[in-house]
LONUGU-146766 format. One line per field, with one value per residue: x, y, z of N, C-alpha, C in turn; residue number from 1; residue in one letter. Coordinates in Angstrom, 3 decimals. Example, Ala and Ser with C-alpha at 12.3 -4.5 7.8 and 13.67 -1.06 7.14 Angstrom:
<kolnus>
n_u <- [13.190 12.850]
n_v <- [-5.690 -2.250]
n_w <- [7.800 7.080]
ca_u <- [12.300 13.670]
ca_v <- [-4.500 -1.060]
ca_w <- [7.800 7.140]
c_u <- [13.200 12.900]
c_v <- [-3.300 0.030]
c_w <- [7.800 7.870]
pos <- [1 2]
code <- [A S]
</kolnus>
This chain:
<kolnus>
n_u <- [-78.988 -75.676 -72.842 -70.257 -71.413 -71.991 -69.571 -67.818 -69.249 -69.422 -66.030 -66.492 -67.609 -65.562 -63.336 -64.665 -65.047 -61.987 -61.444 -62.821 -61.020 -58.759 -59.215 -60.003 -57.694 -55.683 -57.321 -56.833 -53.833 -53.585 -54.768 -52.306 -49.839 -50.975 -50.863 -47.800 -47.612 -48.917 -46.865 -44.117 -44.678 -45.982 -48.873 -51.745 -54.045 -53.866 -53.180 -55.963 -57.838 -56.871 -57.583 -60.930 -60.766 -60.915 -63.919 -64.506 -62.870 -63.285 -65.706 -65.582 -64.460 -66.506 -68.425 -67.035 -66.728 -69.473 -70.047 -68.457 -69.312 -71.676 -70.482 -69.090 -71.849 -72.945 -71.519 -70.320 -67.236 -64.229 -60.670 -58.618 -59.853 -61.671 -59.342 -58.293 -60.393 -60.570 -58.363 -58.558 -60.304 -58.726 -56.907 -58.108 -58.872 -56.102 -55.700 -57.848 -56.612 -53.906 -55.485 -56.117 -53.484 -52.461 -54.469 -53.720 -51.073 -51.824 -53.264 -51.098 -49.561 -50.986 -51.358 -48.297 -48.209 -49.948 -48.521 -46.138 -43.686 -42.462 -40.881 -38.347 -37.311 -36.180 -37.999 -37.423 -35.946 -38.209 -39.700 -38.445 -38.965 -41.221 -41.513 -40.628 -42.307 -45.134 -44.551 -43.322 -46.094 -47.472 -46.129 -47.025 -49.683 -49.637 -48.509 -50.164 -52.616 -51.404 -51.065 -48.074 -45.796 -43.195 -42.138 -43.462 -42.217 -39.942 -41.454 -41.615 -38.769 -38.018 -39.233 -37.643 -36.077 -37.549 -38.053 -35.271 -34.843 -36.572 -35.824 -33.018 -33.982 -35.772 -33.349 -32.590 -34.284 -34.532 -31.745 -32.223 -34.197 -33.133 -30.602 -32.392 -35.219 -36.936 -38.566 -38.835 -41.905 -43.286 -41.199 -42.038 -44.679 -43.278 -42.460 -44.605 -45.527 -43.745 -43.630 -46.163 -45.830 -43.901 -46.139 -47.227 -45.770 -45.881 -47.865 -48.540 -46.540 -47.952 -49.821 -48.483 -47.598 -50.384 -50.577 -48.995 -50.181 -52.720 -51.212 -49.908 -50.747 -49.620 -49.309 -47.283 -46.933 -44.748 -43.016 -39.267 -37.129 -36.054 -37.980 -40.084 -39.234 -38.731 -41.536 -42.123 -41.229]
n_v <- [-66.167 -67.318 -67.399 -66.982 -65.849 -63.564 -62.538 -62.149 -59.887 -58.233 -57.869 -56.473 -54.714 -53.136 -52.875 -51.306 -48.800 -48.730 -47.886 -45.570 -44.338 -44.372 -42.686 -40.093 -39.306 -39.419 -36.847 -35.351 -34.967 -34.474 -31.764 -30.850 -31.253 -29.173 -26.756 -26.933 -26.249 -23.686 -22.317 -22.682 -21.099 -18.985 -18.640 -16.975 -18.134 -21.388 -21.593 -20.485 -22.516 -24.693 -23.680 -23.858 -26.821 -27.282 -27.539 -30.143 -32.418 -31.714 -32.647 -35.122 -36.487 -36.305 -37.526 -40.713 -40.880 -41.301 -43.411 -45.012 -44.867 -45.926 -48.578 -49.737 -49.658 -51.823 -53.890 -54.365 -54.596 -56.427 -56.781 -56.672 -55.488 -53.744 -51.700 -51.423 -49.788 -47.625 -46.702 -46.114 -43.876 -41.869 -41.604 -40.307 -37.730 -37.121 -36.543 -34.883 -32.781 -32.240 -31.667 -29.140 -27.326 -27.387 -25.566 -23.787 -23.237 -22.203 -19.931 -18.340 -18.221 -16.952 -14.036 -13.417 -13.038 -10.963 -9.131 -8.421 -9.310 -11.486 -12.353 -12.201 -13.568 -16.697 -18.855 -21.199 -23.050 -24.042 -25.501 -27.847 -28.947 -29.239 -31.063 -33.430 -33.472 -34.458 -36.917 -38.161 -38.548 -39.484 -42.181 -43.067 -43.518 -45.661 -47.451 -47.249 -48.780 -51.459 -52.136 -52.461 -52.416 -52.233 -50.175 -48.411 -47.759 -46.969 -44.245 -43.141 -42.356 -41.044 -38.668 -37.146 -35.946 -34.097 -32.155 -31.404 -29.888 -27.593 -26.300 -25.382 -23.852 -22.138 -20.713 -19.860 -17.620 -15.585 -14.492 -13.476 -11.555 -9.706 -8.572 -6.732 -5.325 -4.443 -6.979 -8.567 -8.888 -10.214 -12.776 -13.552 -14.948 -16.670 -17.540 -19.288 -20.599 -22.710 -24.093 -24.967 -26.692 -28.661 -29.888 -31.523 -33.261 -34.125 -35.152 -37.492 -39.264 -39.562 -41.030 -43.353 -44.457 -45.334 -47.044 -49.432 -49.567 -51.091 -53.173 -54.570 -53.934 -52.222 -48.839 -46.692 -43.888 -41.173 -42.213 -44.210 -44.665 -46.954 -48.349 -48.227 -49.460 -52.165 -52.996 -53.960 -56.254]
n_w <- [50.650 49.705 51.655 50.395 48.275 49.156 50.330 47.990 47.020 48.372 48.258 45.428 46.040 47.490 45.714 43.737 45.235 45.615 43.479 42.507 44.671 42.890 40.902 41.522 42.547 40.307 39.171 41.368 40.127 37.696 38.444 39.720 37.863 35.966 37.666 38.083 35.509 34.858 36.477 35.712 32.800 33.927 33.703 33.731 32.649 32.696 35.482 36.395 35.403 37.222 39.679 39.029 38.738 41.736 43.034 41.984 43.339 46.002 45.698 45.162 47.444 49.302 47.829 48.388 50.758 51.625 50.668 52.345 54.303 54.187 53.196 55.734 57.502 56.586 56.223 58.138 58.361 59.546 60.670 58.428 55.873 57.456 58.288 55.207 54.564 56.494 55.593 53.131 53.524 54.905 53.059 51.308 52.034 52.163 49.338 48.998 49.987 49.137 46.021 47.338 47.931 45.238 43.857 45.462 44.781 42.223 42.740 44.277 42.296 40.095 41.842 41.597 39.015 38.946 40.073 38.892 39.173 38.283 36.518 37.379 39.582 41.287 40.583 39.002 40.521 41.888 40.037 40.333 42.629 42.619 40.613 41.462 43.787 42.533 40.863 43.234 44.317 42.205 41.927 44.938 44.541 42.640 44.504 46.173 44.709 44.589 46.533 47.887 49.826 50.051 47.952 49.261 51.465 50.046 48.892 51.913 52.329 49.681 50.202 51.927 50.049 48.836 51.019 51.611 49.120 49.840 51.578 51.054 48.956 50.326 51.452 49.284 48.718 51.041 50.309 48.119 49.073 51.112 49.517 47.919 48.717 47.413 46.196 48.232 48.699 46.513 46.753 49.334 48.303 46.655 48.715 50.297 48.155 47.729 50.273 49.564 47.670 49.036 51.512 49.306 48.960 51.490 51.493 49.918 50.967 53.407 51.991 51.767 53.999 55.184 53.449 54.300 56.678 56.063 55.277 56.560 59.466 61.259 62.420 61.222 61.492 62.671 63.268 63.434 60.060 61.002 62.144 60.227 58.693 59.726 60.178 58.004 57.291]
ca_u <- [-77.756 -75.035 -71.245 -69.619 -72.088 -71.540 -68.245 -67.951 -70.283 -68.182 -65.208 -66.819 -67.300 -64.517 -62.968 -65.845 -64.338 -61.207 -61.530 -63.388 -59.918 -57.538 -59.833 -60.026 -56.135 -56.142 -57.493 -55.446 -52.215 -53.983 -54.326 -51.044 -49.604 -51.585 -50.418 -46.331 -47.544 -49.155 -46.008 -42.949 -45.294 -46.407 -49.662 -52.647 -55.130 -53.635 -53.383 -57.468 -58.045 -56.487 -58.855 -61.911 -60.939 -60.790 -64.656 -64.590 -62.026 -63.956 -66.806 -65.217 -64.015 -67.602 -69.384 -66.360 -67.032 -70.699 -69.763 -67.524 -70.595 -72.618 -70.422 -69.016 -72.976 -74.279 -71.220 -69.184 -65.960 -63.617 -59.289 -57.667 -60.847 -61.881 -58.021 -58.737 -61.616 -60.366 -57.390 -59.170 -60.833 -57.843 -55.908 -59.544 -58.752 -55.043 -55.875 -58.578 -55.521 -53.826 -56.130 -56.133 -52.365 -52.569 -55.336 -52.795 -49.966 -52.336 -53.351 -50.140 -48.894 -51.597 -50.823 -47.018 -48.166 -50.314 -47.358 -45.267 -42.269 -42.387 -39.554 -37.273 -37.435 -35.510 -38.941 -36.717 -35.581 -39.523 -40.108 -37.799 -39.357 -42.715 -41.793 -40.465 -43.379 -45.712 -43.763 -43.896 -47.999 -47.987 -45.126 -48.335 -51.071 -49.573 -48.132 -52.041 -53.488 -51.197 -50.476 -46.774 -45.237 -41.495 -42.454 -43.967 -40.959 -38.733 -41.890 -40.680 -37.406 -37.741 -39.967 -36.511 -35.187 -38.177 -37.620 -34.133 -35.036 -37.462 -34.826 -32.188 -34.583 -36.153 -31.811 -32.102 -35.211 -33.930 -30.594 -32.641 -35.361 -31.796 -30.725 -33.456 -36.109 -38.300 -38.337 -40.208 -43.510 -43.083 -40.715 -42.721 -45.711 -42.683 -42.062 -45.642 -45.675 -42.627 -44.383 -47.853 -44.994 -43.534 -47.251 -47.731 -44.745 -46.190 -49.509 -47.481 -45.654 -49.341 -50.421 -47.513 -48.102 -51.181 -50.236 -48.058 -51.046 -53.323 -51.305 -49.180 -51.744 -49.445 -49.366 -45.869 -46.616 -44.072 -41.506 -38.172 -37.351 -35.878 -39.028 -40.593 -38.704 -38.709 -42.836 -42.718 -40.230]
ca_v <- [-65.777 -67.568 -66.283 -66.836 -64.568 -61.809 -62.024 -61.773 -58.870 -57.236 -57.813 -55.842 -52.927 -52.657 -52.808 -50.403 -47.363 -48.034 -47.445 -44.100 -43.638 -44.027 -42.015 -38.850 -39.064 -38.508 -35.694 -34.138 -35.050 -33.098 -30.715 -30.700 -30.930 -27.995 -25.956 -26.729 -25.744 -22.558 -21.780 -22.419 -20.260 -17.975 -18.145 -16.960 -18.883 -22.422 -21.143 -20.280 -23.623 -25.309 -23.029 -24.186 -28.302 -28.033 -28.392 -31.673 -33.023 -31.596 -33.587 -36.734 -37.029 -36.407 -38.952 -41.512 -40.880 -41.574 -44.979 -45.943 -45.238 -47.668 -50.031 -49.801 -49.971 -52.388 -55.115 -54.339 -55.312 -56.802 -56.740 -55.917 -55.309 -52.773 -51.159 -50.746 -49.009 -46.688 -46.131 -45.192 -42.540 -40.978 -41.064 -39.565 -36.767 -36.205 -36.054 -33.481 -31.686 -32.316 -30.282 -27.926 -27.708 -27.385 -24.477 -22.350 -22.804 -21.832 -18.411 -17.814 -17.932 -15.570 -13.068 -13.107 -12.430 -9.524 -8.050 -8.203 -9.745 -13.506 -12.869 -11.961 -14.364 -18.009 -19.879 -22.392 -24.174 -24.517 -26.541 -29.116 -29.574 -29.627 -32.107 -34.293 -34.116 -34.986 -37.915 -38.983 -38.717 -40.434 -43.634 -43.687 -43.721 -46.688 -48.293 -47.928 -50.082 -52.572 -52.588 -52.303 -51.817 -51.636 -48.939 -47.144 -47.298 -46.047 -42.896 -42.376 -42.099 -39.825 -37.124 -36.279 -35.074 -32.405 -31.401 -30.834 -29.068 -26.866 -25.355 -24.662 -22.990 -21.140 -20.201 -18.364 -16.548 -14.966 -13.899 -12.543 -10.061 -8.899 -8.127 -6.235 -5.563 -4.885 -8.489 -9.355 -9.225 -11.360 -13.442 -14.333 -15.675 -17.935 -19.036 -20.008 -21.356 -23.827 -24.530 -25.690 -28.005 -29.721 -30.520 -32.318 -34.642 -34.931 -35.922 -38.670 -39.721 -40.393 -42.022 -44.427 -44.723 -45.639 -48.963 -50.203 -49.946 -51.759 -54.599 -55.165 -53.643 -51.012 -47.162 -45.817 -42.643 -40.213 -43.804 -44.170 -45.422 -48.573 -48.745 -48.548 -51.232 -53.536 -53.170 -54.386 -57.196]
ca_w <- [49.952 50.496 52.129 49.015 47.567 50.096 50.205 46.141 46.215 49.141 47.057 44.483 46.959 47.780 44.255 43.092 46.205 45.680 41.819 43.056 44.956 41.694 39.943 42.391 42.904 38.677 39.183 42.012 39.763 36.932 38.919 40.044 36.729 35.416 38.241 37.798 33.909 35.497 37.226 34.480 32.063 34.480 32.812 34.480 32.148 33.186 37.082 36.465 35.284 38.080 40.502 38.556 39.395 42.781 43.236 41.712 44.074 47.001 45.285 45.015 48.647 49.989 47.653 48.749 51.988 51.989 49.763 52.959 55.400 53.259 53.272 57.010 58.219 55.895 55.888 59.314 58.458 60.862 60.560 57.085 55.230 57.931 57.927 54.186 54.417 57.582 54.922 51.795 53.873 55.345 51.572 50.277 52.370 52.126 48.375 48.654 50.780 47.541 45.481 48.109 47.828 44.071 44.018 46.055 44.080 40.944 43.259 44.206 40.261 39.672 42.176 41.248 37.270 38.879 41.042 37.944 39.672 37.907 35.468 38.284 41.184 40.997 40.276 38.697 41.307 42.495 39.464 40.416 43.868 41.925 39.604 42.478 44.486 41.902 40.918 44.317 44.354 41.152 42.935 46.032 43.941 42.047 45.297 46.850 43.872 43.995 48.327 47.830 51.078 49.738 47.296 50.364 52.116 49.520 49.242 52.768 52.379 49.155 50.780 52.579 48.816 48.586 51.879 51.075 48.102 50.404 52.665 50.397 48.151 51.587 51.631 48.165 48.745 52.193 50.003 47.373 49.584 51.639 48.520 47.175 49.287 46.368 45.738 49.663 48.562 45.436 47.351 50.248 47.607 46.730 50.064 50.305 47.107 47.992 51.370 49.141 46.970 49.998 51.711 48.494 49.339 52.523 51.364 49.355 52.386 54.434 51.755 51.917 55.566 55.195 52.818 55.556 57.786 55.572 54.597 57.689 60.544 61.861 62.275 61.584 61.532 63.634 63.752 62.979 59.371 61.071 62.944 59.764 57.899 60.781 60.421 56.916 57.698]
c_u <- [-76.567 -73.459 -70.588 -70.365 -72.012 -69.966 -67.495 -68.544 -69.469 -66.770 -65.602 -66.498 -66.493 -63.583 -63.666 -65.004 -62.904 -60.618 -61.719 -62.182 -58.701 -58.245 -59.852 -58.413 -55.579 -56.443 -56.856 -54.381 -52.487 -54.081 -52.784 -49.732 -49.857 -50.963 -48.914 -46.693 -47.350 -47.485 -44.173 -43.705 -45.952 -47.945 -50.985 -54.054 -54.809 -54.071 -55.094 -58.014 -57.787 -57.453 -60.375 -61.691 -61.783 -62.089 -64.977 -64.193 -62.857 -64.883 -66.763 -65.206 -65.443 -68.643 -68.219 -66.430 -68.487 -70.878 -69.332 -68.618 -71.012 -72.079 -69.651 -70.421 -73.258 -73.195 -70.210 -68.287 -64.769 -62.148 -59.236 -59.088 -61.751 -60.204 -57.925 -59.537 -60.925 -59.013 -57.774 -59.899 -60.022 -57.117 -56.917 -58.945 -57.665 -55.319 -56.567 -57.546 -54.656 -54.378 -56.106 -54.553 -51.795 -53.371 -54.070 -51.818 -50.792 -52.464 -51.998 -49.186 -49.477 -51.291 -49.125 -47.153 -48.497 -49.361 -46.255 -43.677 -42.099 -41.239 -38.165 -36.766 -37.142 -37.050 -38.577 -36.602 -36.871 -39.535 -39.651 -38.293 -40.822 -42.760 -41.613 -41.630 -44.813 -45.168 -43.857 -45.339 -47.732 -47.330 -46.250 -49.185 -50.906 -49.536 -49.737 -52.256 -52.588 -50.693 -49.153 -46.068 -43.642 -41.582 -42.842 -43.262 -40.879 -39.813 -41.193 -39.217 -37.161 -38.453 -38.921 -36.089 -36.210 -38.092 -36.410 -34.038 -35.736 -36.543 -33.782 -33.204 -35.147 -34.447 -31.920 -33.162 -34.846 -32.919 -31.307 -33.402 -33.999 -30.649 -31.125 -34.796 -37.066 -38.979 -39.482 -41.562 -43.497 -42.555 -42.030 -44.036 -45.046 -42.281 -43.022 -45.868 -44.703 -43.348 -45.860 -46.589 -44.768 -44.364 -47.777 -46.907 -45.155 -47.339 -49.443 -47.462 -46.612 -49.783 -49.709 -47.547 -49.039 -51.123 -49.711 -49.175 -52.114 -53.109 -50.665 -50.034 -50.863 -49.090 -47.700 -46.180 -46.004 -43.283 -40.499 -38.313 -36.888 -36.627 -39.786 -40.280 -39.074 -40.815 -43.016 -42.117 -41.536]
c_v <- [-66.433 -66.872 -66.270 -65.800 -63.034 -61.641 -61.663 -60.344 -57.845 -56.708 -56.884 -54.594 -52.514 -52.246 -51.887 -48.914 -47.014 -47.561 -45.618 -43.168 -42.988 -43.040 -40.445 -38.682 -38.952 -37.753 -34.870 -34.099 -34.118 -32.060 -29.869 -30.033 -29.622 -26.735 -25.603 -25.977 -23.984 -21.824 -21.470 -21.713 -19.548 -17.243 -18.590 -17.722 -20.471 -22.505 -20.740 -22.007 -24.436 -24.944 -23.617 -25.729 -28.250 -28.784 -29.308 -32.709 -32.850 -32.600 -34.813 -37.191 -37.085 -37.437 -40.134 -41.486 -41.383 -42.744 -46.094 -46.061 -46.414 -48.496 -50.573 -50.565 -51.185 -53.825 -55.349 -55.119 -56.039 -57.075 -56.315 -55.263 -53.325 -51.370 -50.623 -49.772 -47.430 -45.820 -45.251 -43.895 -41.403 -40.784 -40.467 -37.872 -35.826 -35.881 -35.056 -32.069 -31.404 -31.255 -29.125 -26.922 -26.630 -25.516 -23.592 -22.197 -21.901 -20.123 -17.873 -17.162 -16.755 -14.178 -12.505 -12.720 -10.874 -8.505 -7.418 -8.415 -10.943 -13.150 -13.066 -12.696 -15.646 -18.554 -21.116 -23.877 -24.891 -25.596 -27.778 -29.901 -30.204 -31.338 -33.561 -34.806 -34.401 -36.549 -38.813 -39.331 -40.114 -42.038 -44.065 -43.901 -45.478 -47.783 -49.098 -48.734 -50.905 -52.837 -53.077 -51.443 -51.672 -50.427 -48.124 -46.892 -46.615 -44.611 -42.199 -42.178 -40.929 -38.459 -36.170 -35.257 -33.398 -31.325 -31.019 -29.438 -27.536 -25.573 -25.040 -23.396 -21.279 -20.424 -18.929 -17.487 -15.454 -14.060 -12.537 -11.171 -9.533 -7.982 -6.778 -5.931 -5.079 -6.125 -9.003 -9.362 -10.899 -12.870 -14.056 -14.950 -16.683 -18.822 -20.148 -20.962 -23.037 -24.506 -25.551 -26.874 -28.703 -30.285 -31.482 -33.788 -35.000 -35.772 -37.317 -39.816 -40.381 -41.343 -43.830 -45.190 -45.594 -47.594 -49.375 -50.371 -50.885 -53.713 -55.071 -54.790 -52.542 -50.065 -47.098 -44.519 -42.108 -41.857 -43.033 -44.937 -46.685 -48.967 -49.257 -50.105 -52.383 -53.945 -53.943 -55.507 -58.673]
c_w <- [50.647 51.040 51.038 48.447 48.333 50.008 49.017 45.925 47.432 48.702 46.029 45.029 46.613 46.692 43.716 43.730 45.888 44.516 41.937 43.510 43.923 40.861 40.366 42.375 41.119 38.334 40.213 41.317 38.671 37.477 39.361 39.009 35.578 36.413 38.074 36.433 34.503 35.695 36.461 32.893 32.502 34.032 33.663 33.960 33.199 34.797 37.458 36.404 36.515 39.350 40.211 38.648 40.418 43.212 43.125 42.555 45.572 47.001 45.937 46.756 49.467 49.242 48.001 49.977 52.391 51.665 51.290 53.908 55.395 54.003 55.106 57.764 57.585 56.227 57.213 59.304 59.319 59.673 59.184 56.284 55.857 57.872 56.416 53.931 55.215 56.444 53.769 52.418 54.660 53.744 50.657 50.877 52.963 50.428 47.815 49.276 49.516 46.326 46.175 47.999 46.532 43.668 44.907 45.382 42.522 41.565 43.281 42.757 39.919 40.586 42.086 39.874 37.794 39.614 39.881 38.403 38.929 37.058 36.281 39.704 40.509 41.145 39.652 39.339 41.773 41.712 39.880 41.616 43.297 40.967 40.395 43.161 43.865 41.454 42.355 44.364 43.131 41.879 43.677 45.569 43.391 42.993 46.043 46.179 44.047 45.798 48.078 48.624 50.526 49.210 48.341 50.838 51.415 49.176 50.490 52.511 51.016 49.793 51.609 51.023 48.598 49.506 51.883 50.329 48.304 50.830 51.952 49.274 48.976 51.550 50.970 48.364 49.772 51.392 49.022 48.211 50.489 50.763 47.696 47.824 48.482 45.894 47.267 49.542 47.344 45.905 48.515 49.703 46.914 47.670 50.189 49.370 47.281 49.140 50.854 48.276 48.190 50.672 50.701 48.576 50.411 52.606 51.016 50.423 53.339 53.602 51.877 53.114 55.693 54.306 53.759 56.195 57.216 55.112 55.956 59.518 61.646 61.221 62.460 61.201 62.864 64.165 62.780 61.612 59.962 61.816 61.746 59.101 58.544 60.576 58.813 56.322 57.490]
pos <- [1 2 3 4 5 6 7 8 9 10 11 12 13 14 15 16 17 18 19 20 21 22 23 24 25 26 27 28 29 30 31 32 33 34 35 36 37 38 39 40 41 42 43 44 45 46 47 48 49 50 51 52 53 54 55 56 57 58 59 60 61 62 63 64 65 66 67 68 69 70 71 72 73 74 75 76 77 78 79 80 81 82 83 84 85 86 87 88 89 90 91 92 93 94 95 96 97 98 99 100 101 102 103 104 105 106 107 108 109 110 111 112 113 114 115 116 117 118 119 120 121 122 123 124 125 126 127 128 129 130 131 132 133 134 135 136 137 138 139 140 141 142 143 144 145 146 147 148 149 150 151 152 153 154 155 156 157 158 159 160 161 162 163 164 165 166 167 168 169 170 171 172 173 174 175 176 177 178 179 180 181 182 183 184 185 186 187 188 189 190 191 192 193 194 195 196 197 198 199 200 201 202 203 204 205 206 207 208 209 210 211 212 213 214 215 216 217 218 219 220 221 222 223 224 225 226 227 228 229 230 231 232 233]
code <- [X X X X X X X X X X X X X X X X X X X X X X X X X X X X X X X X X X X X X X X X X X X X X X X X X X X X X X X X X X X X X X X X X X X X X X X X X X X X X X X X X X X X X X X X X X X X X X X X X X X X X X X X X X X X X X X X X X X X X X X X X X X X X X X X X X X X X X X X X X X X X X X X X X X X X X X X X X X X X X X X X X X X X X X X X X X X X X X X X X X X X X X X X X X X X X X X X X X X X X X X X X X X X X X X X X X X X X X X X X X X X X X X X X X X X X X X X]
</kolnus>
């Protein structure tokens, strides 16, 4: 066989996993999506549904993981090729964090229908963080297939707006249970709930990370952004 032929059929692999990747990260955003539904219709069917994904997503990340074995043992990659690989299996398993993420905001929905507080608590403002940090997922997902390190930047640099969005929102909930301290139970299944939105921007945010490391060969994670920039220079 000759190298052209391995390296064609490695090519494939690799094209084959990271198909596996866009395809699993399609289903965390459905999920995702189904959960914001869940949550501006307070509707415990949708929020069930979203519970009933997650095993799939669990799925996915453990047959993508056994794909990368394969092809680790069988074709031992060396520089970018290996960096790809080491990447698709860290963004396999911020995306099953992702579903994970997702599945709590769907619980949380449901235990705020069964408390009977949801009409009364600013859930509003959640959506907007929700819709943000989906939006972001969807920006990384696209940036992964196409290794678009600018686009990754500018992910980092929006994941500041949800975190924004986090802590002022953390502001009104505090005002409200001081307020009302009938409201602190209900409330604090929105803190959490806001807390499972902003991990989703962060999941984003690694995956973005992670392109930089693939196409340019370094780790900015825990850098400055003009550390980052300068890396994609």
């Amino acid at each position: 066989m000759s190298d052209k032929h391995l390296s064609t059929q490695f090519d494939s692999e690799l094209n084959g996993v990271s198909s596996r990747v866009m395809e699993m990260g399609g289903l965390a955003e459905s999920q995702i999506h189904q959960a914001i539904y869940a949550l501006s219709q307070f509707s415990a069917e949708a929020a069930q549904q979203v519970i009933e994904m997650e095993p799939r997503v669990n799925a996915m990340e453990i047959e993508i993981d056994r794909e990368l074995s394969s092809i680790i043992a069988r074709r031992q990659p060396t520089a970018r090729d290996l960096r790809l690989l080491i990447a698709i299996s860290k963004t396999t398993a911020n995306l099953e964090r992702v579903g994970d993420e997702a599945e709590k905001i769907a619980r949380m929905v449901k235990s705020i229908i069964e408390s009977g507080a949801a009409r009364t608590l600013p859930s509003s403002e959640l959506r907007v963080a929700a819709d943000l940090a989906s939006g972001l997922l969807r920006k990384a997902l696209d940036a992964f297939a196409r290794l678009d390190t600018a686009v990754a930047v500018t992910i980092l640099k929006e994941d500041d707006l949800i975190d924004r969005e986090f802590d002022g929102f953390v502001r009104k909930l505090i005002t409200y249970m001081m307020e009302d301290p009938r409201t602190i139970s209900a409330s604090l299944d929105l803190l959490f709930l806001a807390k499972a939105i902003e991990r989703i921007g962060d999941h984003a945010k690694n995956i973005a990370e992670f392109i930089i490391y693939i196409v340019k060969g370094a780790d900015v994670r825990h850098t400055t952004m003009e550390q980052v920039e300068s890396a994609v220079q």
